[in-house]
N, C-alpha and C positions, 0 to 999 in steps of 0.2 A: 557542459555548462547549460544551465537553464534559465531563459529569459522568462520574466512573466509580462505581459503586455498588461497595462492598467490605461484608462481613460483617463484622463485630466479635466475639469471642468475652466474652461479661457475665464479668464481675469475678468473680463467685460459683463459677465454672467455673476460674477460673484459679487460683484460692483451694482449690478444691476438689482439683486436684488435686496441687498441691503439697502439700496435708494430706496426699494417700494415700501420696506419691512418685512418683508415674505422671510419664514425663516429658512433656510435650508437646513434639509434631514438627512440624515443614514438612510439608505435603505434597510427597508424591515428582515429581520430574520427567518430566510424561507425553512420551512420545515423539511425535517431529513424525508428524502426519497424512498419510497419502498415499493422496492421490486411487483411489478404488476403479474408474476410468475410464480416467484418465490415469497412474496411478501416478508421479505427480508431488505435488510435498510440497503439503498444505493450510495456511494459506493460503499464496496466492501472488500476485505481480501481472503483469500483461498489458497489451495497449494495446487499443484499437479497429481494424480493419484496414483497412475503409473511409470513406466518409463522413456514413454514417447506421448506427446498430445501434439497434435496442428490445431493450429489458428488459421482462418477461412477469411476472405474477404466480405463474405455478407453470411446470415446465419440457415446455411442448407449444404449438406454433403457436395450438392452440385458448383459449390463455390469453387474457384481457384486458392489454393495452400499458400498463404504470403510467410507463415513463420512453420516449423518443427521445432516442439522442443524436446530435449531429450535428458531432463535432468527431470526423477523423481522428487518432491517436496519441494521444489522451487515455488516460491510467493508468487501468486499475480493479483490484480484487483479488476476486479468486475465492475466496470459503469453499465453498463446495461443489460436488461434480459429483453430475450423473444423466445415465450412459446419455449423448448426446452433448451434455448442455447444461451450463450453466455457473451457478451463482449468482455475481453478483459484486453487489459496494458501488463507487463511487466516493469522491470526497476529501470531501462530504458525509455519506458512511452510507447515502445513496440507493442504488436499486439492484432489482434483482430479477435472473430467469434470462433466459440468451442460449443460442442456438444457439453454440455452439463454433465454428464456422465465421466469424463475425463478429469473434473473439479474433484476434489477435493476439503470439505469444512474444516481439516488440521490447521493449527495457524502454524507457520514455518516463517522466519526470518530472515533474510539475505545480506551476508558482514559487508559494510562499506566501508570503503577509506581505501590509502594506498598500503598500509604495513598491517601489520599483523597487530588484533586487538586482543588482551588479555582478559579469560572466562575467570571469574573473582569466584572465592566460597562464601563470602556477604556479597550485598551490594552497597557497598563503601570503598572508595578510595582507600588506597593500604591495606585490603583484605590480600588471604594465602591466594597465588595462582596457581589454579586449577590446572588452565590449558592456554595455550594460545589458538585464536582463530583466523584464518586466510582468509583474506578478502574475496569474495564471491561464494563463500561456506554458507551451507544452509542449515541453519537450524532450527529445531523445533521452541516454537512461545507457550511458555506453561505459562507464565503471569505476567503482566507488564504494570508497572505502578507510574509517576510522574516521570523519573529518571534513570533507571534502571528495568533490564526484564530477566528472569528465569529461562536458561536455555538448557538445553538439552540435546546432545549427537555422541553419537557414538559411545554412550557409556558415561558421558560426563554430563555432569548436570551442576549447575552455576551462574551464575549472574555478571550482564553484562548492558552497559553503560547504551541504554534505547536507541541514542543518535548515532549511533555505530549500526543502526539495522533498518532496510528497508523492510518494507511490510505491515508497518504499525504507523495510522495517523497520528499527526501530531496531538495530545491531548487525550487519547483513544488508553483507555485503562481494560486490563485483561485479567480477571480475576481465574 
Protein backbone atom coordinates (compact mmCIF):
# COMPACT_ATOMS: atom_id res chain seq x y z
CA UNK A 1 0.00 0.00 0.00
CA UNK A 2 0.94 3.59 -0.78
CA UNK A 3 0.84 6.52 1.30
CA UNK A 4 0.95 9.98 -0.38
CA UNK A 5 2.02 12.68 2.23
CA UNK A 6 0.20 15.98 1.31
CA UNK A 7 0.65 19.36 3.23
CA UNK A 8 -2.40 20.80 4.97
CA UNK A 9 -2.66 24.61 5.10
CA UNK A 10 -3.71 25.20 9.54
CA UNK A 11 -7.23 26.89 9.71
CA UNK A 12 -5.63 29.97 11.20
CA UNK A 13 -3.81 30.79 7.78
CA UNK A 14 -7.09 30.39 5.86
CA UNK A 15 -8.93 32.56 8.40
CA UNK A 16 -6.16 34.82 8.22
CA UNK A 17 -6.48 35.54 5.04
CA UNK A 18 -9.73 35.89 4.22
CA UNK A 19 -9.67 38.64 7.11
CA UNK A 20 -7.11 40.71 4.82
CA UNK A 21 -8.85 39.66 1.36
CA UNK A 22 -5.54 38.17 0.00
CA UNK A 23 -6.93 35.45 -2.21
CA UNK A 24 -5.53 32.19 -2.07
CA UNK A 25 -4.12 30.36 -5.38
CA UNK A 26 -3.26 26.90 -6.80
CA UNK A 27 -0.06 26.66 -7.32
CA UNK A 28 0.91 27.16 -11.09
CA UNK A 29 1.42 24.44 -13.56
CA UNK A 30 5.20 23.54 -13.66
CA UNK A 31 6.13 22.61 -17.07
CA UNK A 32 7.13 18.91 -18.00
CA UNK A 33 10.80 18.15 -17.30
CA UNK A 34 13.15 17.34 -20.07
CA UNK A 35 15.95 15.23 -19.57
CA UNK A 36 19.20 17.44 -19.61
CA UNK A 37 20.84 14.22 -21.62
CA UNK A 38 18.39 12.88 -23.42
CA UNK A 39 16.21 15.85 -23.93
CA UNK A 40 13.28 13.72 -23.58
CA UNK A 41 10.46 14.43 -21.04
CA UNK A 42 11.19 13.44 -17.20
CA UNK A 43 9.55 11.12 -15.96
CA UNK A 44 9.18 8.62 -18.50
CA UNK A 45 8.90 4.78 -18.89
CA UNK A 46 11.23 2.20 -20.61
CA UNK A 47 11.62 -1.56 -20.51
CA UNK A 48 14.89 -3.60 -19.90
CA UNK A 49 16.63 -4.60 -23.09
CA UNK A 50 18.18 -7.65 -22.06
CA UNK A 51 18.10 -10.30 -19.66
CA UNK A 52 19.79 -9.14 -16.67
CA UNK A 53 20.43 -5.04 -15.97
CA UNK A 54 21.77 -3.83 -12.11
CA UNK A 55 20.73 -0.81 -10.75
CA UNK A 56 23.68 1.05 -8.81
CA UNK A 57 23.38 3.26 -5.86
CA UNK A 58 24.81 6.53 -7.67
CA UNK A 59 25.39 6.65 -11.51
CA UNK A 60 29.11 5.09 -12.09
CA UNK A 61 30.24 1.31 -12.73
CA UNK A 62 32.20 2.05 -9.22
CA UNK A 63 28.84 2.12 -7.30
CA UNK A 64 27.67 -0.63 -5.14
CA UNK A 65 24.60 -3.17 -7.03
CA UNK A 66 21.38 -2.32 -4.66
CA UNK A 67 18.86 -4.27 -7.23
CA UNK A 68 19.64 -7.20 -10.47
CA UNK A 69 17.10 -7.61 -12.55
CA UNK A 70 16.61 -10.47 -14.41
CA UNK A 71 13.42 -10.19 -16.40
CA UNK A 72 13.78 -9.12 -20.22
CA UNK A 73 10.92 -6.16 -21.12
CA UNK A 74 10.10 -5.46 -17.68
CA UNK A 75 8.74 -1.65 -17.31
CA UNK A 76 10.73 0.82 -15.38
CA UNK A 77 10.57 4.66 -15.24
CA UNK A 78 13.13 6.99 -15.31
CA UNK A 79 13.17 10.21 -13.01
CA UNK A 80 16.27 11.26 -13.71
CA UNK A 81 19.49 11.37 -16.22
CA UNK A 82 23.33 11.88 -15.66
CA UNK A 83 25.63 12.09 -18.27
CA UNK A 84 24.84 8.48 -19.80
CA UNK A 85 23.00 6.86 -16.92
CA UNK A 86 19.48 6.53 -15.97
CA UNK A 87 17.78 6.66 -12.43
CA UNK A 88 14.93 4.65 -12.74
CA UNK A 89 11.98 3.04 -10.04
CA UNK A 90 10.24 -0.08 -10.99
CA UNK A 91 6.22 -1.00 -10.15
CA UNK A 92 7.59 -1.34 -6.55
CA UNK A 93 9.46 2.28 -6.01
CA UNK A 94 12.70 0.11 -5.96
CA UNK A 95 15.21 1.06 -8.15
CA UNK A 96 18.52 3.03 -8.38
CA UNK A 97 20.94 4.20 -11.67
CA UNK A 98 21.46 2.02 -14.97
CA UNK A 99 23.78 2.58 -17.60
CA UNK A 100 21.54 3.80 -20.51
CA UNK A 101 22.53 1.18 -22.63
CA UNK A 102 20.68 -1.50 -20.55
CA UNK A 103 17.23 0.69 -21.29
CA UNK A 104 15.27 0.02 -23.61
CA UNK A 105 12.51 2.90 -25.67
CA UNK A 106 9.87 -0.45 -26.13
CA UNK A 107 6.89 0.45 -24.14
CA UNK A 108 6.11 -2.92 -22.02
CA UNK A 109 3.38 -3.08 -19.42
CA UNK A 110 3.33 -4.94 -16.10
CA UNK A 111 -0.51 -6.96 -15.25
CA UNK A 112 -1.57 -5.79 -11.63
CA UNK A 113 -4.11 -7.07 -9.34
CA UNK A 114 -4.42 -10.41 -7.45
CA UNK A 115 -6.27 -12.94 -10.33
CA UNK A 116 -5.89 -13.23 -13.63
CA UNK A 117 -7.16 -10.31 -16.00
CA UNK A 118 -8.80 -11.24 -19.38
CA UNK A 119 -6.96 -9.93 -23.01
CA UNK A 120 -10.44 -8.86 -25.00
CA UNK A 121 -10.45 -8.82 -29.29
CA UNK A 122 -12.23 -5.08 -28.77
CA UNK A 123 -11.71 -2.94 -26.08
CA UNK A 124 -15.36 -3.19 -24.69
CA UNK A 125 -16.58 -4.97 -21.96
CA UNK A 126 -18.41 -8.25 -23.44
CA UNK A 127 -15.81 -8.64 -26.09
CA UNK A 128 -14.42 -12.55 -27.30
CA UNK A 129 -11.48 -13.70 -24.76
CA UNK A 130 -8.55 -13.81 -26.29
CA UNK A 131 -6.29 -14.90 -23.42
CA UNK A 132 -6.05 -14.67 -19.78
CA UNK A 133 -3.08 -12.72 -18.21
CA UNK A 134 -1.07 -13.49 -14.65
CA UNK A 135 -0.38 -10.96 -12.59
CA UNK A 136 3.22 -9.86 -12.97
CA UNK A 137 3.07 -10.70 -17.04
CA UNK A 138 4.78 -8.37 -19.15
CA UNK A 139 3.45 -7.08 -22.07
CA UNK A 140 4.11 -5.18 -24.79
CA UNK A 141 1.88 -1.36 -25.43
CA UNK A 142 1.07 -0.92 -28.98
CA UNK A 143 -1.65 1.80 -28.22
CA UNK A 144 -3.19 3.07 -25.10
CA UNK A 145 -6.33 5.40 -25.36
CA UNK A 146 -8.45 6.83 -22.03
CA UNK A 147 -9.40 3.26 -20.99
CA UNK A 148 -8.19 0.62 -22.55
CA UNK A 149 -4.50 -0.47 -24.27
CA UNK A 150 -3.42 -2.73 -27.18
CA UNK A 151 -1.30 -5.62 -25.88
CA UNK A 152 0.58 -7.93 -27.30
CA UNK A 153 2.94 -11.38 -25.86
CA UNK A 154 3.46 -14.22 -26.96
CA UNK A 155 1.49 -14.26 -30.26
CA UNK A 156 -1.47 -12.65 -28.96
CA UNK A 157 -2.49 -9.46 -29.55
CA UNK A 158 -5.71 -7.72 -27.87
CA UNK A 159 -7.02 -5.31 -25.63
CA UNK A 160 -6.93 -4.76 -22.03
CA UNK A 161 -8.65 -2.59 -19.40
CA UNK A 162 -5.22 0.23 -18.76
CA UNK A 163 -5.85 0.10 -14.80
CA UNK A 164 -4.91 -3.37 -14.94
CA UNK A 165 -1.23 -2.28 -16.07
CA UNK A 166 1.57 -0.62 -14.58
CA UNK A 167 3.80 1.31 -16.77
CA UNK A 168 1.45 3.98 -18.33
CA UNK A 169 0.68 7.33 -16.47
CA UNK A 170 -2.34 8.14 -15.65
CA UNK A 171 -4.02 10.26 -18.58
CA UNK A 172 -0.74 9.36 -20.74
CA UNK A 173 -2.20 8.30 -24.39
CA UNK A 174 -0.02 5.91 -26.73
CA UNK A 175 -0.79 6.14 -30.15
Amino acid sequence: MTFRVTRAVPAFLVLVACAIGTPLRAPAQEAPTIGPDSLLPLPRYVSIRGDRARARRGPSRDQKIDWEYVRQGLPLRITAEYDNWRRVEDFEGQGGWMHKSLLSNVRTGLVQGDGLVTVLDDPEDGAEILANAEPGAVLRLRECGPNWCEVSAQGVEGWLRRDALWGIDPGEIID
